[in-house]
C-alpha positions, 0 to 999 in steps of 0.5 A: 259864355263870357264868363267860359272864354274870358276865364273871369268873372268881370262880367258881373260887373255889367249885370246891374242896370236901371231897367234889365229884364226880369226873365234873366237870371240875376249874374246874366247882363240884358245887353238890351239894357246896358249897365253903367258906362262911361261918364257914369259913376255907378261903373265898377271901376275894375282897373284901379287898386281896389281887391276886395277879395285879397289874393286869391284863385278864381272859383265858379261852377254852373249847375247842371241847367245852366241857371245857377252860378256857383261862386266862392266868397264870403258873405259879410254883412247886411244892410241896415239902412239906405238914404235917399239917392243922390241925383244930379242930371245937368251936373255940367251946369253947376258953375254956369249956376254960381256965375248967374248967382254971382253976377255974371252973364249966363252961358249957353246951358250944355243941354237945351232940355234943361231950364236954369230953374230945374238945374239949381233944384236939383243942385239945391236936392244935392245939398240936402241929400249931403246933408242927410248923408253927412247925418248919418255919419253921426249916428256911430261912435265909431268905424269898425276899420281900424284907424277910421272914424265915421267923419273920415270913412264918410270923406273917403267913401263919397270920393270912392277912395280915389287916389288922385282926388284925395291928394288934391291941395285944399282938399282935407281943409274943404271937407272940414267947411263942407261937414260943418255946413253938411251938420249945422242946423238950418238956423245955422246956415241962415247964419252962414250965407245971410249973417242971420237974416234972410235977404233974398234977391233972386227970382229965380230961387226960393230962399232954401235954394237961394241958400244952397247956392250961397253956400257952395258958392261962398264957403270953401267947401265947395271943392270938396262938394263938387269932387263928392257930387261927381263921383257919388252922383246917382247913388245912394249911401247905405249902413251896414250892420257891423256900422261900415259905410257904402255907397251904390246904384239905388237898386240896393234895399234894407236886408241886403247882404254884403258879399266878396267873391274870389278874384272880383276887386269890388264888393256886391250886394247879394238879397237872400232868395231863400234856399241858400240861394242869392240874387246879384243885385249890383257892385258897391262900394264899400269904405273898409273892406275894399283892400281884402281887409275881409278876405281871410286868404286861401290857405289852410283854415280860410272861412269862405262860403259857396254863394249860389246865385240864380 
């Protein structure tokens, strides 16, 4: 078993994918049905400075069958809330969009199974699923991670915190557009992209997606709008009941439990089975609890559970 050979347990991380088997066991992968890879999004990303559980020593046993693995972590919180799925399959046309809206010549779009009216539908559904989620930052008066608001948590969360990304230059400006876009009301952004009017020219968009695409295009959100579009594309935003902000693969349901494990950088979504017992539903992120600010340590004192996922 990998888990045996490797001295790890990263091979959690593979378990979660769209269509797995149901006769496996929840930490089994179904290498029939490979988790998220590559250019996809919704991958753990295990070589960066995410440490969840802080420093501490690896811990598993197997029950006496196999079936079960035992882990040391911690269960930390539930989920409350889960919005709709952020879902952009011809991500790579966006520009190819915004230069036909402008004006300009159409380019070959990249994927030849996708027509210019069913990417700016769903480039029109990424909006509006922002505009949930940026809503949904708005219900807290606070972020319980010290220092944090929900407005910030929400910025960070949808880069994945990524180091590179949020020092790009313009970027803190972009997202100030893009949340003011994301919170205004309809009204509002009929006065945004047409000055109150709206004044559609194309044939190619109905005006709510005519809109959208003004607006990405015009305003200096965009940036902001496309970083957070790549990096949370096919996820979805969940709430917690201590009121922390995640994101992850859609696989995530209301009563799910928020766990860290020992010596796993990412958090993991558990869904009590009863009997003490937990399903692996997949790795998350989670904005607050990704640098071991969770994680009580491994001395004398330590508040740490025995996790039993079947």
């Amino acid at each position: 078993m990998a888990i045996l050979h490797d001295k790890n347990l990263d091979i959690l991380f593979e378990a979660a994918s769209d269509n797995r088997r149901t006769d496996l066991n929840s930490w089994v992968p179904d290498w029939s049905n490979a988790g998220y890879s590559g250019t996809d999004m919704r991958g753990a990303i295990t070589n960066a400075h995410f440490c969840a559980c802080g420093p501490t020593n690896l811990s598993y046993q197997f029950s006496t069958a196999q079936n079960h693995l035992h882990l040391r972590g911690k269960l930390l919180d539930t989920v409350i809330y889960r919005a709709e799925t952020m879902n952009m399959s011809c991500i790579n046309e966006v520009h190819n969009i915004l230069r036909i809206f402008r004006g300009g010549s159409q380019g070959p779009l990249g994927d030849d199974r996708v027509s210019l009216r069913d990417a700016v539908r769903e480039l029109h559904g990424v909006f509006q699923v922002m505009r949930a989620w940026a809503d949904v930052s708005t219900w807290y008066a606070g972020y319980p991670a010290a220092g944090e608001t929900p407005k910030t948590a929400l910025r960070r969360t949808l880069l994945y915190d990524d180091p590179e990304t949020n020092g790009k230059a313009g970027l803190d400006a972009a997202f100030e557009s893009w949340y003011h876009v994301m919170t205004t009301s309809d009204a509002g952004l009929d006065h945004l992209a047409w000055g109150g009017q709206r004044t559609t020219t194309s044939n190619v968009m109905d005006p709510e997606e005519e809109r959208s695409v003004k607006l990405i295009g015009r305003m200096k959100m965009g940036a902001y709008f496309f970083d957070a579009m790549v990096f949370s594309n096919r996820k979805c935003l969940f709430t917690t009941e201590e009121g922390y902000l995640g994101t992850g693969p859609d696989l995530i349901q209301h009563g799910d439990r928020i766990a860290v494990f020992a010596r796993l950088c990412m958090p993991f979504v558990v869904r009590p089975m009863g009997n003490g017992r937990f399903w692996l539903v997949t790795h998350v992120y989670v904005h607050g609890i990704m640098y071991g600010q969770a994680w009580d340590g491994d001395g004398d004192g330590a508040r740490v559970d025995e996790i039993v996922l079947v």
